[in-house]
N, CA, C and O atoms as CSV, one atom per row, in Angstrom:
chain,resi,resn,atom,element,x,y,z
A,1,UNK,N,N,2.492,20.365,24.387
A,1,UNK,CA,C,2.465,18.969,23.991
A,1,UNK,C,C,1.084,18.607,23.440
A,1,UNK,O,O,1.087,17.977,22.383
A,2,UNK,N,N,-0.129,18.915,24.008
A,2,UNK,CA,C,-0.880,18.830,23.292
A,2,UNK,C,C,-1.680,19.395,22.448
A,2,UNK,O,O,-2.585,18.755,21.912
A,3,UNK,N,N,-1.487,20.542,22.233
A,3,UNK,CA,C,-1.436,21.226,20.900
A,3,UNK,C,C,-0.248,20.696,19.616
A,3,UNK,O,O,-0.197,21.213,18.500
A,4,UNK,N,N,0.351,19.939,19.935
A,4,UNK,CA,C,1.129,19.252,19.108
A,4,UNK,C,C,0.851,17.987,18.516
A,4,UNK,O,O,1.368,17.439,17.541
A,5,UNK,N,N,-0.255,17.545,19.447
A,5,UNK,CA,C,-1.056,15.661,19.173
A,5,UNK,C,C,-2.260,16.403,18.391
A,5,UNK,O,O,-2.764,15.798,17.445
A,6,UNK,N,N,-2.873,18.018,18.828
A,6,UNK,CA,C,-4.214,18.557,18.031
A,6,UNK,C,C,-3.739,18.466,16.471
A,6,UNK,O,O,-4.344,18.293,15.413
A,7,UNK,N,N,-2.513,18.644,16.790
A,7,UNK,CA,C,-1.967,19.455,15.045
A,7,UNK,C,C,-1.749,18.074,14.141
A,7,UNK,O,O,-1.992,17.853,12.955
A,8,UNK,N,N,-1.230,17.301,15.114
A,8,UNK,CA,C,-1.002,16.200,13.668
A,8,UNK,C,C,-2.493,15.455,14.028
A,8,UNK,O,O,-3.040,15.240,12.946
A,9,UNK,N,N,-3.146,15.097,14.882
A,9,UNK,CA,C,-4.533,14.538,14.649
A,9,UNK,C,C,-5.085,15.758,13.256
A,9,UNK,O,O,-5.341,15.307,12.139
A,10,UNK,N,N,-5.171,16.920,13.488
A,10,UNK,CA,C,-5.667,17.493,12.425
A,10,UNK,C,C,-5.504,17.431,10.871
A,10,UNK,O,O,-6.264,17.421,9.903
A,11,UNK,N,N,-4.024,17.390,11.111
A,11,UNK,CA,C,-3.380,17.080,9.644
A,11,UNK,C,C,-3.317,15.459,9.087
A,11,UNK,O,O,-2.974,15.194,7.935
A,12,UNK,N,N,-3.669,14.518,9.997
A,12,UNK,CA,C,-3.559,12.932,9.665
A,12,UNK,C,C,-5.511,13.118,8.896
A,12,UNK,O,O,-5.824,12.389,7.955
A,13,UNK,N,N,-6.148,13.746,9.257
A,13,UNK,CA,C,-7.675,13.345,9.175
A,13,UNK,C,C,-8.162,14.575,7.850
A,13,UNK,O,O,-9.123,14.361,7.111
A,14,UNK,N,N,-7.123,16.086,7.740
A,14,UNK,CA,C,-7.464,16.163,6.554
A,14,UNK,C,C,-6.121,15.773,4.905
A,14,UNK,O,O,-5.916,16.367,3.847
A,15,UNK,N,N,-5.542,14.520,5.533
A,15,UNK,CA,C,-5.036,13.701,4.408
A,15,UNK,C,C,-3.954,14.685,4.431
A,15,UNK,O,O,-4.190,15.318,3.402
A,16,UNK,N,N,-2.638,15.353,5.100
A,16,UNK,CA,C,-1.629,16.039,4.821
A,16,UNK,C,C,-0.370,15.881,5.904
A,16,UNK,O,O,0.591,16.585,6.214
A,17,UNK,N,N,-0.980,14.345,6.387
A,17,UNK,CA,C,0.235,14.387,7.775
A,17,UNK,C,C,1.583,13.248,6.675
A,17,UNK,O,O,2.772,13.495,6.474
A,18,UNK,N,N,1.031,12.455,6.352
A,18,UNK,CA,C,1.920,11.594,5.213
A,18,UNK,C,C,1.967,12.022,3.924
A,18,UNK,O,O,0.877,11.931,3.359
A,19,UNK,N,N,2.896,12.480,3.232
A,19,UNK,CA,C,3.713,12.145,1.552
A,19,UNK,C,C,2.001,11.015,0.967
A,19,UNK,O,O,0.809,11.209,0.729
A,20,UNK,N,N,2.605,10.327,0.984
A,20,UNK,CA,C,1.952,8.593,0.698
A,20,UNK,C,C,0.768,8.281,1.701
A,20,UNK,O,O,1.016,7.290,2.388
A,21,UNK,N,N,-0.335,8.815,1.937
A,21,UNK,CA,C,-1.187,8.342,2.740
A,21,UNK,C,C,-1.744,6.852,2.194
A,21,UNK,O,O,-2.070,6.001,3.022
A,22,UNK,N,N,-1.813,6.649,1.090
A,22,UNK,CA,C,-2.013,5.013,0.783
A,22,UNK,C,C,-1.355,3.630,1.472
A,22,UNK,O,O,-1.887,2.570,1.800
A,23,UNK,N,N,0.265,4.181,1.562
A,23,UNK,CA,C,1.625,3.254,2.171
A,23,UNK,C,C,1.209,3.641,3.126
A,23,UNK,O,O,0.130,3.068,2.968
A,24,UNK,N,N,1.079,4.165,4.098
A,24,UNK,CA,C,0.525,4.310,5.570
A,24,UNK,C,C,-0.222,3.398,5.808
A,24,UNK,O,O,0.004,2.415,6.512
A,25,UNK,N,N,-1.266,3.694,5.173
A,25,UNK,CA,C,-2.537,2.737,5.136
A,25,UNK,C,C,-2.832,1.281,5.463
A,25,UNK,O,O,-3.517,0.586,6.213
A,26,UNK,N,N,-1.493,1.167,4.005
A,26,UNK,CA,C,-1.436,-0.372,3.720
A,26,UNK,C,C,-0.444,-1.026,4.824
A,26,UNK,O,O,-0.587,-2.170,5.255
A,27,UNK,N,N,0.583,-0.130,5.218
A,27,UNK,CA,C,1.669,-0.676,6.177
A,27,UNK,C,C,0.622,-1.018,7.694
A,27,UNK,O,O,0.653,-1.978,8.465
A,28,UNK,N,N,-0.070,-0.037,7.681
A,28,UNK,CA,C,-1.028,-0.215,8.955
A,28,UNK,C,C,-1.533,-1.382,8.786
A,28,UNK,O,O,-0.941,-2.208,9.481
A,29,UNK,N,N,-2.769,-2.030,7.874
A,29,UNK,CA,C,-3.186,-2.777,7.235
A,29,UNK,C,C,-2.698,-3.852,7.540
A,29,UNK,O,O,-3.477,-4.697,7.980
A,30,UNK,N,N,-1.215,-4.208,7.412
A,30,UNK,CA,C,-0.402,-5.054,7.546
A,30,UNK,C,C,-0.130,-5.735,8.952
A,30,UNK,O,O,-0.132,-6.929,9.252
A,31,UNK,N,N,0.142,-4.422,9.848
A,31,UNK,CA,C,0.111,-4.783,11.219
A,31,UNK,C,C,-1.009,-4.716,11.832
A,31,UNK,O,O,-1.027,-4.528,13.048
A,32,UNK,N,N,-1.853,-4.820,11.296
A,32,UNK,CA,C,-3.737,-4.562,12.057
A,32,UNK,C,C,-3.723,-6.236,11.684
A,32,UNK,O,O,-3.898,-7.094,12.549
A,33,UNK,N,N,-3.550,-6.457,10.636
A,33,UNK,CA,C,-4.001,-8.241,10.173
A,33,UNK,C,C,-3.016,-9.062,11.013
A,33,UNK,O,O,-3.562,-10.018,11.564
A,34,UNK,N,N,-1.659,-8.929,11.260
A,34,UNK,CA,C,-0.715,-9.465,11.748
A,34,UNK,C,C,-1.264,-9.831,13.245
A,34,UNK,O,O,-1.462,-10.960,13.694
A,35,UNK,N,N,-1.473,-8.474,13.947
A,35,UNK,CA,C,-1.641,-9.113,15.153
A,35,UNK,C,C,-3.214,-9.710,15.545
A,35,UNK,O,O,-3.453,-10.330,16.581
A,36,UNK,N,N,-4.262,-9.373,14.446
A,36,UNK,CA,C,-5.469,-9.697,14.597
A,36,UNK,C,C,-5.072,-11.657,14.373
A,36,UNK,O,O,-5.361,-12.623,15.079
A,37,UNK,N,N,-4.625,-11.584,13.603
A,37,UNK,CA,C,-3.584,-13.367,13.178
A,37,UNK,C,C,-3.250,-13.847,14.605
A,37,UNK,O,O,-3.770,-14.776,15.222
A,38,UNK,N,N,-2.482,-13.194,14.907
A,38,UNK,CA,C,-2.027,-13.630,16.571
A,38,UNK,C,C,-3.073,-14.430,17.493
A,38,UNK,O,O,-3.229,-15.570,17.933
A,39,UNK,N,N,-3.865,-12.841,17.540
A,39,UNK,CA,C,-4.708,-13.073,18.669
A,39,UNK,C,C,-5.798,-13.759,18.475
A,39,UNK,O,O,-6.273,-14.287,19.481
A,40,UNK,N,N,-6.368,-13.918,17.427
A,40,UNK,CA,C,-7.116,-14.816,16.852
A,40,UNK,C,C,-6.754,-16.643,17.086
A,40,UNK,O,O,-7.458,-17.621,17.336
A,41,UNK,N,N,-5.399,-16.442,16.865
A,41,UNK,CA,C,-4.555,-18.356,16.766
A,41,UNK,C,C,-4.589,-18.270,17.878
A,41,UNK,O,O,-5.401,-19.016,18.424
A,42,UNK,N,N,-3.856,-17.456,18.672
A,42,UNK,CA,C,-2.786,-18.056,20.250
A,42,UNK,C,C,-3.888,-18.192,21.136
A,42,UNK,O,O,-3.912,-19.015,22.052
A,43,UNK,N,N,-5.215,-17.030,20.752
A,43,UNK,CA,C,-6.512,-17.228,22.059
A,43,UNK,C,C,-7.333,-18.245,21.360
A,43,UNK,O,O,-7.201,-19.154,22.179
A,44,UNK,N,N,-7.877,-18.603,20.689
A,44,UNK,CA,C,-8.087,-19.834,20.077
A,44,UNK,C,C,-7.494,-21.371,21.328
A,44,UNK,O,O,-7.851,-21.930,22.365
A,45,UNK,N,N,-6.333,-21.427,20.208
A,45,UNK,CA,C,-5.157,-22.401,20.554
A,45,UNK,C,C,-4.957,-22.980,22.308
A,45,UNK,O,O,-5.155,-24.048,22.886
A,46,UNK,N,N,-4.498,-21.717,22.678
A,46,UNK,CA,C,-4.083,-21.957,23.970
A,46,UNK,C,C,-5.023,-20.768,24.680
A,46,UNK,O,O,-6.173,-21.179,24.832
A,47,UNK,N,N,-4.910,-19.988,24.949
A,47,UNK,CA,C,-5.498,-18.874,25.965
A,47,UNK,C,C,-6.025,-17.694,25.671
A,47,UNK,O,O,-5.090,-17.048,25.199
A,48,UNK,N,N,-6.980,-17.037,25.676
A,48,UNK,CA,C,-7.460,-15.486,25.513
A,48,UNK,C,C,-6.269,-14.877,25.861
A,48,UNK,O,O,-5.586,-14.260,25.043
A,49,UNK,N,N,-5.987,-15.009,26.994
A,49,UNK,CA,C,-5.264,-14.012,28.087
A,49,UNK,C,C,-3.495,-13.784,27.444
A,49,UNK,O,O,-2.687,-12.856,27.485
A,50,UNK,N,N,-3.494,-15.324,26.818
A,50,UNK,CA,C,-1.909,-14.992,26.066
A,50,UNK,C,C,-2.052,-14.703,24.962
A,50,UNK,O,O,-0.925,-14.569,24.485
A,51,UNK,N,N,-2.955,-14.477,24.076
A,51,UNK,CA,C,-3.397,-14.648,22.811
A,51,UNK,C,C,-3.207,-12.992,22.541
A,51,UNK,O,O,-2.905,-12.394,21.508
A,52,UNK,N,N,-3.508,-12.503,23.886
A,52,UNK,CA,C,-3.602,-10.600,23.865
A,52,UNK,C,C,-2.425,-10.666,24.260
A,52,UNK,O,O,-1.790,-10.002,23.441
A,53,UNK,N,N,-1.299,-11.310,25.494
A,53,UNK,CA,C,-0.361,-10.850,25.616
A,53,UNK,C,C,0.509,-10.542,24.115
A,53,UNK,O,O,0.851,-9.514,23.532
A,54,UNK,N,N,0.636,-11.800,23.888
A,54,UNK,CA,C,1.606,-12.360,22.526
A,54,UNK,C,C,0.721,-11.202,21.411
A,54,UNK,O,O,1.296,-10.406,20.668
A,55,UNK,N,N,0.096,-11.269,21.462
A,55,UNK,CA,C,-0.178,-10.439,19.966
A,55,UNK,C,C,-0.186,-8.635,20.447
A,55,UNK,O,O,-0.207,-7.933,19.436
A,56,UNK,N,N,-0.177,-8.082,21.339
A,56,UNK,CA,C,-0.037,-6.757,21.586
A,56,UNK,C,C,1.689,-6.340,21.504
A,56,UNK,O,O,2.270,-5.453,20.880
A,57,UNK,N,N,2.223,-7.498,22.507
A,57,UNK,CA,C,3.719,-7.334,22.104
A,57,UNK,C,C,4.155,-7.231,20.536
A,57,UNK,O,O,4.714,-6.230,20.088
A,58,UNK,N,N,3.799,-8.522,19.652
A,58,UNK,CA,C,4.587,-8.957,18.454
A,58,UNK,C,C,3.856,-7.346,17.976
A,58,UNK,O,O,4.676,-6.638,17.392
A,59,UNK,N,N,2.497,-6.725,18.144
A,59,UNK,CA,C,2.185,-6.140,16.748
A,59,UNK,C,C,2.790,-4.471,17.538
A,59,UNK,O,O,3.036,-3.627,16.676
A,60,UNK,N,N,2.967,-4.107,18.668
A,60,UNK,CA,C,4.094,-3.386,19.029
A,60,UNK,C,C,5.692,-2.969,18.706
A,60,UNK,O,O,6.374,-1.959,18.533
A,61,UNK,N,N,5.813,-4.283,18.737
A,61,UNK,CA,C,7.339,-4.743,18.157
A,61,UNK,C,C,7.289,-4.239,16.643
A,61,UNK,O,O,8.140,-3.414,16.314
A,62,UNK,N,N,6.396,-4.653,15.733
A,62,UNK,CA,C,6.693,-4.426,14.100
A,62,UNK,C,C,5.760,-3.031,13.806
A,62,UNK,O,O,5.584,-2.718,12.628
A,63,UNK,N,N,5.228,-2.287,14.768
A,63,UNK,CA,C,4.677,-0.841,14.138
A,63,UNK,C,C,6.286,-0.461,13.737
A,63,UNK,O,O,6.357,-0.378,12.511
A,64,UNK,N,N,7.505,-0.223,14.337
A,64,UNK,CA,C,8.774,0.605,14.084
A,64,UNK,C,C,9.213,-0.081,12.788
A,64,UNK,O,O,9.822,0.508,11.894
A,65,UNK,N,N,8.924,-1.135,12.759
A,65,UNK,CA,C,9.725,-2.005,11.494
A,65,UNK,C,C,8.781,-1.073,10.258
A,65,UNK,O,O,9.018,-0.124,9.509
A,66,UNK,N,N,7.860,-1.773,10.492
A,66,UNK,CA,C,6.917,-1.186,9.558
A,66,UNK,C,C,6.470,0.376,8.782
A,66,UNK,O,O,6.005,0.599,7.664
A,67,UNK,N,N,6.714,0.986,9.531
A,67,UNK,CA,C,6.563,2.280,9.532
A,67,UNK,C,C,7.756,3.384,9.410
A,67,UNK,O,O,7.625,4.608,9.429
A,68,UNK,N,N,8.857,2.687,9.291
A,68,UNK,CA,C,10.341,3.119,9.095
A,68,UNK,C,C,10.343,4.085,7.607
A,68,UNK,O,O,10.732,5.250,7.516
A,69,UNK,N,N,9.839,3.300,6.607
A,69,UNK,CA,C,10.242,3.749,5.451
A,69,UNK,C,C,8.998,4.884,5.009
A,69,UNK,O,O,8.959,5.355,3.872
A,70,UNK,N,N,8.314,5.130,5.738
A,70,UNK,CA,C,7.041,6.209,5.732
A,70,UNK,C,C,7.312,7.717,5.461
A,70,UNK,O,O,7.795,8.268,6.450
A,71,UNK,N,N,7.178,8.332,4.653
A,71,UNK,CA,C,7.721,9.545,4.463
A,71,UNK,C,C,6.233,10.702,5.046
A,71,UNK,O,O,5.025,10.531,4.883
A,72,UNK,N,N,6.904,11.721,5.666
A,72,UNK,CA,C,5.919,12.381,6.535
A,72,UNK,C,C,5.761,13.713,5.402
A,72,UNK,O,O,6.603,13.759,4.505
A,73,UNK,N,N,4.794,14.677,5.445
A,73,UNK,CA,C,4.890,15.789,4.569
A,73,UNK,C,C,5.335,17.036,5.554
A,73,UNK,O,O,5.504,18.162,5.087
């Protein structure tokens, strides 16, 4: 098992674990801003403490959405 996390850490860092390493990128990108949005408003707004709950869940929830159409090499 972990000679299996060595191999794709290896292959994600010399650019050959994704087809499209750009769409990776940007899909990441997407959910890095999303929940930074969250946690930024909700701990603001109302609470630190929910601001991390609510935004670790929501940006949990949309890595699968997000990352669905990702083609691996």
């Amino acid at each position: 098992m972990f000679n299996m996390f060595l191999n794709s850490v290896k292959l994600f860092f010399t650019g050959r674990l994704f087809r499209d390493g750009r769409a990776a990128l940007i899909q990441w990108a997407k959910g890095f801003g999303l929940t930074l949005l969250l946690l930024v408003g909700i701990g603001w707004a109302v609470s630190p403490l929910l601001g991390v709950v609510v935004a670790s869940l929501v940006g949990g929830l949309m890595q699968p959405v997000l990352f669905k159409d990702v083609k691996y090499a």
